[in-house]
N, C-alpha and C positions, 0 to 999 in steps of 0.2 A: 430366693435365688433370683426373682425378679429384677430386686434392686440393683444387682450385680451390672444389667443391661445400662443403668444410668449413672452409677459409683464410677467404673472403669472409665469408660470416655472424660467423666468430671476432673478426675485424678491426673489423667493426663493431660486434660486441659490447664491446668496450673500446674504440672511440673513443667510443659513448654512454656506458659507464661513467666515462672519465673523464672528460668534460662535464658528465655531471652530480658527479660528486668537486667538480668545479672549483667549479660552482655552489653547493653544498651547503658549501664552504668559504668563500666570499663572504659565504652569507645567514648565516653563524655568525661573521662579522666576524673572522673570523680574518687579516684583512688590515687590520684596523683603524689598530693603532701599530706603521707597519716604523719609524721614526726610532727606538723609544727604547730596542731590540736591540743598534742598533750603536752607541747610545751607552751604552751600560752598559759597554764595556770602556775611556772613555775618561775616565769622571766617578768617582769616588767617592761611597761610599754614601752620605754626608751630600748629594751634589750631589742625587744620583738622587733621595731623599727628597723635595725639593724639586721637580725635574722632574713628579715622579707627584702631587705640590699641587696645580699650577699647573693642570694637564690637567683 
């Protein structure tokens, strides 16, 4: 039951670390363009070219 004293504190230490990751990857718009990933393995370069125009 000991362990308990250093588990809990641990546990909460990385569930705020990764909230805030989470956060800190939002505000840096790193979720900005998920469409134009998965489309890059179905367009070709001239399409893509195009795609990153239009945007």
């Amino acid at each position: 039951m000991n362990i308990l004293i250093f588990l809990i504190p641990i546990s909460i230490l990385l569930g705020l670390t990764f909230v805030a990751l989470c956060f800190w990857s939002i505000n840096n718009e790193q979720y900005e363009d998920l469409d134009l990933n998965a489309e890059k393995i179905i367009f070709d370069d001239e399409s893509l070219r195009r795609l990153n125009d239009d945007k």
